[in-house]
Predicted model as a PDB file, atoms N, CA, C, CB and O in Angstrom, pLDDT in the B-factor column:
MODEL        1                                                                  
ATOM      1  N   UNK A   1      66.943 -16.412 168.616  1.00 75.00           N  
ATOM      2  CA  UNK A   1      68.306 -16.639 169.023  1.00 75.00           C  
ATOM      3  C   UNK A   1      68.687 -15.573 170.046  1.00 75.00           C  
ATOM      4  CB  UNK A   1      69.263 -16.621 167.805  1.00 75.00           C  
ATOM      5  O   UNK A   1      68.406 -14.388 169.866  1.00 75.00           O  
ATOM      6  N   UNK A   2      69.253 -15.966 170.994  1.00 87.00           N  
ATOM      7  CA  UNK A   2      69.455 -14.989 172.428  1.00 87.00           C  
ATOM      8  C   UNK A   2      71.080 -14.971 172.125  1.00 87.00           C  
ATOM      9  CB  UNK A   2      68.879 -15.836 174.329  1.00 87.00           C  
ATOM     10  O   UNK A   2      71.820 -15.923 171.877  1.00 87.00           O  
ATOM     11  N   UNK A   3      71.355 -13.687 172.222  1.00 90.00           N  
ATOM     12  CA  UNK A   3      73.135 -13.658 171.800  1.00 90.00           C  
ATOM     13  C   UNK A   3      73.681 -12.458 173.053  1.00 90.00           C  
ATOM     14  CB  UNK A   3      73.534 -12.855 169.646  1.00 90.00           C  
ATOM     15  O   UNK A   3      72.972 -11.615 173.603  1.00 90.00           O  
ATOM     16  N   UNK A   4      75.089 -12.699 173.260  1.00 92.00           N  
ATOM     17  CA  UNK A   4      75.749 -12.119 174.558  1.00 92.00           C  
ATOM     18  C   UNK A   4      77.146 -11.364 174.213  1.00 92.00           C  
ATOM     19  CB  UNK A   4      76.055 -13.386 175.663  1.00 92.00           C  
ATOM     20  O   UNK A   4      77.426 -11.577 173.034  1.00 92.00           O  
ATOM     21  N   UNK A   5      77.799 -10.814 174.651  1.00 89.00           N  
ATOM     22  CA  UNK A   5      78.912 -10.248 174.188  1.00 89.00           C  
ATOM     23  C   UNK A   5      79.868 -10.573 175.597  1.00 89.00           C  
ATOM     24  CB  UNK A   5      78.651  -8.580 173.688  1.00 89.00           C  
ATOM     25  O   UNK A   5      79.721 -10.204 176.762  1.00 89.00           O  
ATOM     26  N   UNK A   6      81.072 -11.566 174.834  1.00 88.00           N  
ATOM     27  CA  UNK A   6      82.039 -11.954 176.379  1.00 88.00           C  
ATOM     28  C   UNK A   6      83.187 -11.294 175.992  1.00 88.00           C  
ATOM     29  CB  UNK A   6      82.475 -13.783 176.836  1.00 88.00           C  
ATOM     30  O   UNK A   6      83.533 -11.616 174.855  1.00 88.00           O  
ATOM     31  N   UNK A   7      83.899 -10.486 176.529  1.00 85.00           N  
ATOM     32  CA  UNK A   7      85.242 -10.354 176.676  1.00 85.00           C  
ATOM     33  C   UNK A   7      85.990 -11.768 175.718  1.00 85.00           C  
ATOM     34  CB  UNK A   7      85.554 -10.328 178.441  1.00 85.00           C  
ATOM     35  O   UNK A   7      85.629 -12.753 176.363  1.00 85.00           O  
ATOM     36  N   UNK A   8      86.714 -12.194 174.688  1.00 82.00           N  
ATOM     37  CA  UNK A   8      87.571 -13.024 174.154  1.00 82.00           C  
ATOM     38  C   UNK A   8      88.414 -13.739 174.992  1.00 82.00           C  
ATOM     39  CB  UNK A   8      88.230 -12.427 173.348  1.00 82.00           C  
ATOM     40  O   UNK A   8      88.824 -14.888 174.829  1.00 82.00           O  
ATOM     41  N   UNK A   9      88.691 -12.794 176.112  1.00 81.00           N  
ATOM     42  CA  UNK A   9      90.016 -13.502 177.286  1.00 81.00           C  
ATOM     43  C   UNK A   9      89.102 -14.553 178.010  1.00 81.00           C  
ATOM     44  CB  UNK A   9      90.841 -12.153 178.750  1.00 81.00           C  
ATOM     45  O   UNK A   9      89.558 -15.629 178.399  1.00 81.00           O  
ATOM     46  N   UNK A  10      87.633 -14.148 178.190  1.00 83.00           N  
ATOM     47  CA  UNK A  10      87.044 -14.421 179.534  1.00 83.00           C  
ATOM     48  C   UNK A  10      86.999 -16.261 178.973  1.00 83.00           C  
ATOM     49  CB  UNK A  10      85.204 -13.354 179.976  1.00 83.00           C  
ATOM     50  O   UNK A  10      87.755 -17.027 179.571  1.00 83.00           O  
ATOM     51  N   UNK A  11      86.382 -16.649 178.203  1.00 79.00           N  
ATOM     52  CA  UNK A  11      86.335 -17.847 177.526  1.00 79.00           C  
ATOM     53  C   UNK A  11      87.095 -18.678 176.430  1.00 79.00           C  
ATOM     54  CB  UNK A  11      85.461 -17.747 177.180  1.00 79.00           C  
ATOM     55  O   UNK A  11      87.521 -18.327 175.330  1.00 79.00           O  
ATOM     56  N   UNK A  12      87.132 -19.940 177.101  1.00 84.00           N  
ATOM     57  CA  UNK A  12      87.972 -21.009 175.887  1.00 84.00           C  
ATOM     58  C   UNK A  12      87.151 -21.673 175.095  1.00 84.00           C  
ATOM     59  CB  UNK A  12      88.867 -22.227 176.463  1.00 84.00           C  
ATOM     60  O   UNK A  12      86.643 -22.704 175.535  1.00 84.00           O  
ATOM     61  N   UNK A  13      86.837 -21.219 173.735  1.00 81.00           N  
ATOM     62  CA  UNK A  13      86.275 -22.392 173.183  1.00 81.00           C  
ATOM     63  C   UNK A  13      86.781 -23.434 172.444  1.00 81.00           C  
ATOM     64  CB  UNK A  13      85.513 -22.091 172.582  1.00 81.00           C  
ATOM     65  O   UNK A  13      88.006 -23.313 172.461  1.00 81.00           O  
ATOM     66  N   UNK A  14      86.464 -24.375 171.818  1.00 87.00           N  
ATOM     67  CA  UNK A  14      87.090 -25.662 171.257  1.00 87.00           C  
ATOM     68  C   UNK A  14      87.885 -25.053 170.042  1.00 87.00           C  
ATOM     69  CB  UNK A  14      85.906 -26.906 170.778  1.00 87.00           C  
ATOM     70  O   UNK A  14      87.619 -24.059 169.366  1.00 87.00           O  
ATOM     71  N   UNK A  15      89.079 -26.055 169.950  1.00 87.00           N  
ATOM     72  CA  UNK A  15      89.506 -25.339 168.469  1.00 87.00           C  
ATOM     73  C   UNK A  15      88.310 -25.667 167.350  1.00 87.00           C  
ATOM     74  CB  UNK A  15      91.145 -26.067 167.815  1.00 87.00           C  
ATOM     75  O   UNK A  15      88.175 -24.839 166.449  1.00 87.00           O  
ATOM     76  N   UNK A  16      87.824 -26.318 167.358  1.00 88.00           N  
ATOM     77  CA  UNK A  16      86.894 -27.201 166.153  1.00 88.00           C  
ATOM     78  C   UNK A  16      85.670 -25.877 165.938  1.00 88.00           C  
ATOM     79  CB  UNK A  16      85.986 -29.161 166.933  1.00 88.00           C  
ATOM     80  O   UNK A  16      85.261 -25.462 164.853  1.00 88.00           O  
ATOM     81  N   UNK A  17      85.284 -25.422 167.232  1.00 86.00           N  
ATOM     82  CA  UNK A  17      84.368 -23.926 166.934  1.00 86.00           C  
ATOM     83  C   UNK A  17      85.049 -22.805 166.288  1.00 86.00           C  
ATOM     84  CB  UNK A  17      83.849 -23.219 168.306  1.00 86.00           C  
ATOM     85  O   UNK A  17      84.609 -22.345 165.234  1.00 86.00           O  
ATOM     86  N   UNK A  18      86.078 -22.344 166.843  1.00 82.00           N  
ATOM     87  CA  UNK A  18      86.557 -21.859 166.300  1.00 82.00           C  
ATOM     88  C   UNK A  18      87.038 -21.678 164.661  1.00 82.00           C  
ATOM     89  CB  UNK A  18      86.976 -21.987 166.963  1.00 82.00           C  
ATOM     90  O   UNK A  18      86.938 -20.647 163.995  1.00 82.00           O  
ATOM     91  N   UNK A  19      87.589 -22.998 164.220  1.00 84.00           N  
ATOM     92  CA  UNK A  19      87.981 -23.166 163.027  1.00 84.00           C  
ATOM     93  C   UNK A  19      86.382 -22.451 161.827  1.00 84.00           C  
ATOM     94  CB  UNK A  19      88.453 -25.034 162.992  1.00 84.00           C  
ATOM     95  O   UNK A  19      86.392 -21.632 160.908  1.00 84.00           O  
ATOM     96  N   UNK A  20      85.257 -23.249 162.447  1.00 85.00           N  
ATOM     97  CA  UNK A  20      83.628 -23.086 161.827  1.00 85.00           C  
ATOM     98  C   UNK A  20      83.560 -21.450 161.950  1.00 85.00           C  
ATOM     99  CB  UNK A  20      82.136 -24.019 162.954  1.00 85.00           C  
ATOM    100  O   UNK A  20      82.594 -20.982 161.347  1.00 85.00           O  
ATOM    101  N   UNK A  21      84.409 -20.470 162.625  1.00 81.00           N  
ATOM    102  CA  UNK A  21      83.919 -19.150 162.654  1.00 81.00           C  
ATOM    103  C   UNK A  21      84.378 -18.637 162.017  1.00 81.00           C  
ATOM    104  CB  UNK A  21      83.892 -18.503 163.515  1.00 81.00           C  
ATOM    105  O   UNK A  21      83.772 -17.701 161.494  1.00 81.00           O  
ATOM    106  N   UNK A  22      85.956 -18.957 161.588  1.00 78.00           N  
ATOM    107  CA  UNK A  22      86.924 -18.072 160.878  1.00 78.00           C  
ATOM    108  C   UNK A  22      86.956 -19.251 159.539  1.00 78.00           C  
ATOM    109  CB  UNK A  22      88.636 -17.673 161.880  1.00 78.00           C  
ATOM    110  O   UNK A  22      88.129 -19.274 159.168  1.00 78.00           O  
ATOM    111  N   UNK A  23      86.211 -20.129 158.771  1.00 82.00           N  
ATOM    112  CA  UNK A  23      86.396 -20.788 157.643  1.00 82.00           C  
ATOM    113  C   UNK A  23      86.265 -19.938 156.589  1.00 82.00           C  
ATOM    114  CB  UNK A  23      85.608 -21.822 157.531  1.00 82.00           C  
ATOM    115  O   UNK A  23      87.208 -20.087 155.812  1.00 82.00           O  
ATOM    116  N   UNK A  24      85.377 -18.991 156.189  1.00 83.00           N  
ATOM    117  CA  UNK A  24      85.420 -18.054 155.778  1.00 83.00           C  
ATOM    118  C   UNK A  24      86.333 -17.271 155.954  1.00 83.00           C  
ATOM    119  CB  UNK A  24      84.666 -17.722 155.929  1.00 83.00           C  
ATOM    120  O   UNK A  24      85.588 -16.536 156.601  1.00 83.00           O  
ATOM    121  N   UNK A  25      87.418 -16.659 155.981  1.00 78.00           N  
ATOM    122  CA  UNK A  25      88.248 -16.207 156.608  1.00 78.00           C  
ATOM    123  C   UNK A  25      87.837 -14.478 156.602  1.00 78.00           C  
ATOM    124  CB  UNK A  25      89.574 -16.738 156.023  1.00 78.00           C  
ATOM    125  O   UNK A  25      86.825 -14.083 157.182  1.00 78.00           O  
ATOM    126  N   UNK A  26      88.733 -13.578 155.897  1.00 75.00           N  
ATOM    127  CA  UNK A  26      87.800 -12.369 156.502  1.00 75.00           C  
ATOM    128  C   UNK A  26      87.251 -11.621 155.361  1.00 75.00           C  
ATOM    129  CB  UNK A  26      88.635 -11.272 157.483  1.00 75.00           C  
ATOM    130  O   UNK A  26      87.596 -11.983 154.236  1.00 75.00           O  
ATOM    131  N   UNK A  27      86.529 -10.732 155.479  1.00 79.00           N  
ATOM    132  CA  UNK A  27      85.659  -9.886 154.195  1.00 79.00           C  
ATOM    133  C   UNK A  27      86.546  -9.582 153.495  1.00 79.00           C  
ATOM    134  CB  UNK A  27      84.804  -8.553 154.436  1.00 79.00           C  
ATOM    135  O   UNK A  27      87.702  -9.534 153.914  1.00 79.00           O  
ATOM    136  N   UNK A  28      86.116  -9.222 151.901  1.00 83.00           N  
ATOM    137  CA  UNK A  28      86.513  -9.003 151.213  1.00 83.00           C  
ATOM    138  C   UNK A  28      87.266  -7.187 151.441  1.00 83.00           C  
ATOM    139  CB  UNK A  28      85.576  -9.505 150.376  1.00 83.00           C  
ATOM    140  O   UNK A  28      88.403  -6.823 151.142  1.00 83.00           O  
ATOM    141  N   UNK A  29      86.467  -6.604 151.880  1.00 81.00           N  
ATOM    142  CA  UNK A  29      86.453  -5.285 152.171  1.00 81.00           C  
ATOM    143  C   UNK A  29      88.130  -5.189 153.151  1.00 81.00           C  
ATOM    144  CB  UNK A  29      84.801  -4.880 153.096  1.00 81.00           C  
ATOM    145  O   UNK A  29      88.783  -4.146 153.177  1.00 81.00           O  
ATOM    146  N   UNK A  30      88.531  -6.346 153.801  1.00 78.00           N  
ATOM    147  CA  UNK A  30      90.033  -6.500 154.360  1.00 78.00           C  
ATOM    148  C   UNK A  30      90.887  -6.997 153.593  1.00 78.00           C  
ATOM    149  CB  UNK A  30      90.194  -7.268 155.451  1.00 78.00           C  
ATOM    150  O   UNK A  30      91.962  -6.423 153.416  1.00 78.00           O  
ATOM    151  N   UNK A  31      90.610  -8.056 153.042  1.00 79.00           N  
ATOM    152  CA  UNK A  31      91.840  -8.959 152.141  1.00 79.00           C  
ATOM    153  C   UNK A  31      92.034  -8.461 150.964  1.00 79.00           C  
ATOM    154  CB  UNK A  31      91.554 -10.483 151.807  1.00 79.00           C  
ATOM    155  O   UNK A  31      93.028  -8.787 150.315  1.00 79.00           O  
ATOM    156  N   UNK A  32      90.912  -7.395 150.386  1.00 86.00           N  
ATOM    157  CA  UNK A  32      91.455  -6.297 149.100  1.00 86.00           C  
ATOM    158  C   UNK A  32      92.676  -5.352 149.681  1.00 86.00           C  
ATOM    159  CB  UNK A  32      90.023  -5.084 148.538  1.00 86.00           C  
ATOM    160  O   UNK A  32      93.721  -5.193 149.050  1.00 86.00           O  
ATOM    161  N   UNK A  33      92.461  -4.855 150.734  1.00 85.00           N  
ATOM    162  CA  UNK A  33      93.390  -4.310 151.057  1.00 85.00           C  
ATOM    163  C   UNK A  33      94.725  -4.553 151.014  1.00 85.00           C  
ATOM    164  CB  UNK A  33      93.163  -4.143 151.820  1.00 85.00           C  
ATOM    165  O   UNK A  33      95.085  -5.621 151.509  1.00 85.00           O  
ATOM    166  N   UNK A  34      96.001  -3.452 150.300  1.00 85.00           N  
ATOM    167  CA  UNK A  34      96.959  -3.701 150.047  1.00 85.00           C  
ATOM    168  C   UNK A  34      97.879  -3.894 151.401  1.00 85.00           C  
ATOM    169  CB  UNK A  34      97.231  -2.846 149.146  1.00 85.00           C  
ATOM    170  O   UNK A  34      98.652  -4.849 151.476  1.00 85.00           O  
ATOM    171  N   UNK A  35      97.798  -3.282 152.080  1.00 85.00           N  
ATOM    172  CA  UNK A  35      98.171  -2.769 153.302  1.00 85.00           C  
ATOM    173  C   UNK A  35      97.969  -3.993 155.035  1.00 85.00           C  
ATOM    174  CB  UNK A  35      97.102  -1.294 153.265  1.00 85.00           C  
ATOM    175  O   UNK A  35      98.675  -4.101 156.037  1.00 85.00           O  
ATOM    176  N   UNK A  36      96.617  -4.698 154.584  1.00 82.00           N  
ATOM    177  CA  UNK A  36      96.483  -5.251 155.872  1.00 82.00           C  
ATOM    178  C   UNK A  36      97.946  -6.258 155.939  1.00 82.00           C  
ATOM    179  CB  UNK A  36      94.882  -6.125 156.016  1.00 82.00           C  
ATOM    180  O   UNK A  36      98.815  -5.910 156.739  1.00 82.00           O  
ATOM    181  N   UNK A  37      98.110  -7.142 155.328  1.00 80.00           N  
ATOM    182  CA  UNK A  37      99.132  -7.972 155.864  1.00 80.00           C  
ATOM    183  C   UNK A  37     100.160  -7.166 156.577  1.00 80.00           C  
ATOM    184  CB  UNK A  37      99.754  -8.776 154.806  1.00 80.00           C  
ATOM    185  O   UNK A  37     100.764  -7.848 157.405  1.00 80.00           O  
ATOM    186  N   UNK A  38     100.572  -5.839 156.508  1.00 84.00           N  
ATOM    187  CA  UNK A  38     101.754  -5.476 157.220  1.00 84.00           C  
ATOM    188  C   UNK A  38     101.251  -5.176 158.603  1.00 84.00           C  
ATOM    189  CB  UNK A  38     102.529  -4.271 156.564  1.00 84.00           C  
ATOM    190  O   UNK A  38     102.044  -5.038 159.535  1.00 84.00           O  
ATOM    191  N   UNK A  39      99.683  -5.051 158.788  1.00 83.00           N  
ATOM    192  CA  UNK A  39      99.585  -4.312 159.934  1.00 83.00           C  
ATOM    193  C   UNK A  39      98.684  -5.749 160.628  1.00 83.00           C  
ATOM    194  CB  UNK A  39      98.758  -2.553 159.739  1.00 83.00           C  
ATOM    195  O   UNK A  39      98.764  -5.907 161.846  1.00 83.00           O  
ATOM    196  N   UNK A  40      98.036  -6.527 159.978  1.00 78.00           N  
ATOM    197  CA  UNK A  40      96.783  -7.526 160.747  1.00 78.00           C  
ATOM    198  C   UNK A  40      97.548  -8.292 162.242  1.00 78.00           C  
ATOM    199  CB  UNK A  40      96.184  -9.113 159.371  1.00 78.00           C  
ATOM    200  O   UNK A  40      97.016  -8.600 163.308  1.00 78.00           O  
ATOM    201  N   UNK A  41      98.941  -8.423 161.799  1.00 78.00           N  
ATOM    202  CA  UNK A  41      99.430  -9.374 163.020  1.00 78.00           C  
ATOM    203  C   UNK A  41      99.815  -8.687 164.018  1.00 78.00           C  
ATOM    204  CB  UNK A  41     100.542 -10.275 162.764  1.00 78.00           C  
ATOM    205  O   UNK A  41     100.553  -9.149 164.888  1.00 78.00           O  
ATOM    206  N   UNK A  42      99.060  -6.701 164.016  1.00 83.00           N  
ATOM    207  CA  UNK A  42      99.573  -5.922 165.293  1.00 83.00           C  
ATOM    208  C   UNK A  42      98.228  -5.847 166.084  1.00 83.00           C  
ATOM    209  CB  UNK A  42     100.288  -4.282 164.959  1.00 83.00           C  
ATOM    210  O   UNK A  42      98.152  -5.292 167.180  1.00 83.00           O  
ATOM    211  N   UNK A  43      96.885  -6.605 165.285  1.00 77.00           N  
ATOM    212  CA  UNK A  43      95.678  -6.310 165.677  1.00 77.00           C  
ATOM    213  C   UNK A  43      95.394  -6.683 167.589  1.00 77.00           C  
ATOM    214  CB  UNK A  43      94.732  -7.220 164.554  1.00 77.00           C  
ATOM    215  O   UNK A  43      94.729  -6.037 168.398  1.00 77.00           O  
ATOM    216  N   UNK A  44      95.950  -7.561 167.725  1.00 73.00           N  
ATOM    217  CA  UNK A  44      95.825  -8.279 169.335  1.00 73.00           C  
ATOM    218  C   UNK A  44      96.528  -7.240 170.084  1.00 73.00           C  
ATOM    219  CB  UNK A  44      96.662  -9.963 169.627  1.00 73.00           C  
ATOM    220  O   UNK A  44      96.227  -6.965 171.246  1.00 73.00           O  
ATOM    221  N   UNK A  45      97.657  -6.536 169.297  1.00 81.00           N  
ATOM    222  CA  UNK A  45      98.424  -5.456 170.582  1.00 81.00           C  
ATOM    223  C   UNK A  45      97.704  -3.996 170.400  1.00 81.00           C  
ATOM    224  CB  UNK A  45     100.456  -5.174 170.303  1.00 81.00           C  
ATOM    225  O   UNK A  45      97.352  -3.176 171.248  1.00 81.00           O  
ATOM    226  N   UNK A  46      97.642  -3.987 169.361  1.00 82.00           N  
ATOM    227  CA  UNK A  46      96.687  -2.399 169.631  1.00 82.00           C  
ATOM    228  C   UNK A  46      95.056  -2.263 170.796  1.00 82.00           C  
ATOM    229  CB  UNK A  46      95.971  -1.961 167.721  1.00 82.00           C  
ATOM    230  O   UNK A  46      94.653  -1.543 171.709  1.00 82.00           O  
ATOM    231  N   UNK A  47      94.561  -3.522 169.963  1.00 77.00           N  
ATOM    232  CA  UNK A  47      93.292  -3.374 170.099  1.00 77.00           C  
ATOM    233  C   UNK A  47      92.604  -4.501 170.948  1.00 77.00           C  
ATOM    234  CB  UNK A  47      92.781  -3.254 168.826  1.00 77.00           C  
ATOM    235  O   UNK A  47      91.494  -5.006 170.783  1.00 77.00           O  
ATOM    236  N   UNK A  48      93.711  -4.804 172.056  1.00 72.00           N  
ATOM    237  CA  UNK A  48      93.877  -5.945 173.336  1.00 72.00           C  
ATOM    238  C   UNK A  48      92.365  -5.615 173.797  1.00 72.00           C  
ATOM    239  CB  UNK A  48      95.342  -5.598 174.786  1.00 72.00           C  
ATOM    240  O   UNK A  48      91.426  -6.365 173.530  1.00 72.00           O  
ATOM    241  N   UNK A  49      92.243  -4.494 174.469  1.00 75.00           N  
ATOM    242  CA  UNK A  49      91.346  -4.249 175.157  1.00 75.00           C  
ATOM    243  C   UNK A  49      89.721  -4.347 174.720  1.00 75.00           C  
ATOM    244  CB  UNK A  49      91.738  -3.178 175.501  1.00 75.00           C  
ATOM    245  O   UNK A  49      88.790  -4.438 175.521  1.00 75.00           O  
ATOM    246  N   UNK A  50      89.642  -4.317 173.670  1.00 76.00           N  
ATOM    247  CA  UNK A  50      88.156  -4.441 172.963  1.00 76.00           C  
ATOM    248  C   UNK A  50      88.064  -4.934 172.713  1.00 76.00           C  
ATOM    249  CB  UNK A  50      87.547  -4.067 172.276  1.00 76.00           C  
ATOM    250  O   UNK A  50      87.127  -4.838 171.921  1.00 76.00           O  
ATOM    251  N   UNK A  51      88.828  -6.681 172.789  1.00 80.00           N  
ATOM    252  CA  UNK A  51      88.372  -8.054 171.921  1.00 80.00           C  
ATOM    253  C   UNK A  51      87.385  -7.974 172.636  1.00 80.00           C  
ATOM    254  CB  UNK A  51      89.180  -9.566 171.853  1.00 80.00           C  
ATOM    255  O   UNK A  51      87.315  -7.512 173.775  1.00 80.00           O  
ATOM    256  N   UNK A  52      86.052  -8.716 171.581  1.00 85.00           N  
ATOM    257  CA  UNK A  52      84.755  -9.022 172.168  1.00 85.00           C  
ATOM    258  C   UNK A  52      84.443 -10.201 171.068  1.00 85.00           C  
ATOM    259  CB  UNK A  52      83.587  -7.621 172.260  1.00 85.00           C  
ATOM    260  O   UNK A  52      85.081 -10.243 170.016  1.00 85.00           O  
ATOM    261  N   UNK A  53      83.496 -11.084 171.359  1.00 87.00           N  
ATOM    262  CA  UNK A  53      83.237 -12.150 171.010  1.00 87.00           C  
ATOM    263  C   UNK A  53      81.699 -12.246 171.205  1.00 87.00           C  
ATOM    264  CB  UNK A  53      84.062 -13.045 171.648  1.00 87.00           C  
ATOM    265  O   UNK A  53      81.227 -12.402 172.331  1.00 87.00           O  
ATOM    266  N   UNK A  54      80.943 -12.154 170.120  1.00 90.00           N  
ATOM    267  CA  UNK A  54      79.621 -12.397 169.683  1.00 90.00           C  
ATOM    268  C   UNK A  54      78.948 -14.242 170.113  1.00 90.00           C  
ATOM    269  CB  UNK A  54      79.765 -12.039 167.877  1.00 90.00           C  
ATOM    270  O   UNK A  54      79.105 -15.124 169.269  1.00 90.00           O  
ATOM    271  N   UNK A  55      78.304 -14.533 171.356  1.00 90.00           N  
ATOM    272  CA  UNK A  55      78.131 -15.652 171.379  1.00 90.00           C  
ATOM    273  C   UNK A  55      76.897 -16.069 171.558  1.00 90.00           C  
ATOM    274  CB  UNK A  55      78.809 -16.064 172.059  1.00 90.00           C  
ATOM    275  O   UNK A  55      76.132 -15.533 172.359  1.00 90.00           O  
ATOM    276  N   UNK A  56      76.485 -17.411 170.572  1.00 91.00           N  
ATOM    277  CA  UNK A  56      74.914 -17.955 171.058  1.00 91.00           C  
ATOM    278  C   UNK A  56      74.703 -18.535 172.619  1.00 91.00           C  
ATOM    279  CB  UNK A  56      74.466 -19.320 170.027  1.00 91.00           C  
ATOM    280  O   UNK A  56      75.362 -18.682 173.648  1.00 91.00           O  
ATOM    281  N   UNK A  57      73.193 -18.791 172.057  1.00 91.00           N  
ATOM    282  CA  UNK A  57      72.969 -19.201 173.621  1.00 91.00           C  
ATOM    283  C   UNK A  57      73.216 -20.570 173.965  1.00 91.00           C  
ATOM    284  CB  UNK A  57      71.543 -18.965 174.085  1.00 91.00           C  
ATOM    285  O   UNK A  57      72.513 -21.099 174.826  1.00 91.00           O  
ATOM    286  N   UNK A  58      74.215 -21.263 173.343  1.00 89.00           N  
ATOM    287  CA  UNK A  58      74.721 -22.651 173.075  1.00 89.00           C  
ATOM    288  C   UNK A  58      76.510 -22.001 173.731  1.00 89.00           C  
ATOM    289  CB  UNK A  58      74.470 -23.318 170.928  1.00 89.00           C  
ATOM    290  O   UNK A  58      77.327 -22.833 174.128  1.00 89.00           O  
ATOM    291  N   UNK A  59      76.651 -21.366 173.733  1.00 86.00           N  
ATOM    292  CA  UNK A  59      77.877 -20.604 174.392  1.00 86.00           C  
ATOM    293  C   UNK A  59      79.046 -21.040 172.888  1.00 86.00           C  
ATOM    294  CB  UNK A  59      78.442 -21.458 176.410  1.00 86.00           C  
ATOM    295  O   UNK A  59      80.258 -21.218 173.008  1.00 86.00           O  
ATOM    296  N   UNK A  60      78.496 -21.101 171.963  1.00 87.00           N  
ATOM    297  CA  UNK A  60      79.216 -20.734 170.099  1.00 87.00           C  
ATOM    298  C   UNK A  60      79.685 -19.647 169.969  1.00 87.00           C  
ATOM    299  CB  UNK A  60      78.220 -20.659 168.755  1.00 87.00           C  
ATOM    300  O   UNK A  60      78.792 -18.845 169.694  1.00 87.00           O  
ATOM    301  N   UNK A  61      80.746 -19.153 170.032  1.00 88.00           N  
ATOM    302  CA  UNK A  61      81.659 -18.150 169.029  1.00 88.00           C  
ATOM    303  C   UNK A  61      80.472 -17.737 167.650  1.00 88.00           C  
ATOM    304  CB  UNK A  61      83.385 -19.232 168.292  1.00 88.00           C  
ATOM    305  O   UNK A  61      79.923 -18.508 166.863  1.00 88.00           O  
ATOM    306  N   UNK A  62      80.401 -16.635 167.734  1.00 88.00           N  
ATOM    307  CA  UNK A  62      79.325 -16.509 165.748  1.00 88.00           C  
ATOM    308  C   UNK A  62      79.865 -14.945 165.776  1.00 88.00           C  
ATOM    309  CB  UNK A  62      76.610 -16.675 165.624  1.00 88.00           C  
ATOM    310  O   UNK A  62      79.536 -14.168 164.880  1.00 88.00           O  
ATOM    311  N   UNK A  63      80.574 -14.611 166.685  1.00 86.00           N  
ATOM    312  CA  UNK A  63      81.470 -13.302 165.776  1.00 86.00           C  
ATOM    313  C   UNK A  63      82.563 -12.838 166.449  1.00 86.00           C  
ATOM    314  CB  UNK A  63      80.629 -11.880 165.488  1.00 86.00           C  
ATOM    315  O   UNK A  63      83.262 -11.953 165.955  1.00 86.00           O  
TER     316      UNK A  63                                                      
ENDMDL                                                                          
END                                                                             
């Protein structure tokens, strides 16, 4: 498997891929946490600049 790292902004993928990446939704090691819900919906403004997106060589979202 040949895998690439795109910038999140740079590409649109389908909602339907998407949905298959996040069905699982997130580790346990986050959703134990007491604390994330107050802070998870600031994640896009803090940390704008380092979205990165794990993709196959089928151009799939897989992280």
């Amino acid at each position: 498997m040949a895998l690439k790292i795109e910038r999140t902004d740079a590409h649109t993928w389908p909602d339907e891929q998407l949905k298959e990446l996040f069905s699982d939704g997130f580790p346990e090691f986050i959703t134990a946490d007491r604390l994330v819900k107050d802070y998870t919906g600031r994640v896009g403004e803090w940390f704008a600049i380092p979205d990165l997106t794990l993709v196959d060589e089928h151009e799939v979202p897989v992280a």
